[in-house]
C-alpha positions in Angstrom: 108.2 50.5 142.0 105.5 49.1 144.1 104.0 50.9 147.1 100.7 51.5 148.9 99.1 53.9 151.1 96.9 53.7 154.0 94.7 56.8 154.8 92.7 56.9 158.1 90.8 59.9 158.4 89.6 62.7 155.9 91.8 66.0 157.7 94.5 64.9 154.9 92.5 64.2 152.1 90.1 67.3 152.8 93.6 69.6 153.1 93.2 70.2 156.8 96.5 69.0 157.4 99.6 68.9 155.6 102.0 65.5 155.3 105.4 65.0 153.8 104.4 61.8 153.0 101.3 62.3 151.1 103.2 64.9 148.5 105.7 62.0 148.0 102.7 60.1 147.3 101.0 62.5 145.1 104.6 62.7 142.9 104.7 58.9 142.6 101.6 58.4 141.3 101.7 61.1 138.9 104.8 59.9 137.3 103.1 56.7 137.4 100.0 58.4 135.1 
């Protein structure tokens, strides 16, 4: 499976905001190792 992610902005990354799509994105790449 290929896929890629943009991220604008550090609210997401610093947890100040939550986003369905990141937890999808947090799944896939752990199953990916």
């Amino acid at each position: 499976m290929a896929f890629g992610a943009f991220i604008i902005g550090d609210e997401i990354l610093v947890g100040k905001r939550q986003d369905r799509h990141l937890a999808f994105l947090i799944g896939a790449l752990t199953k990916r190792g």
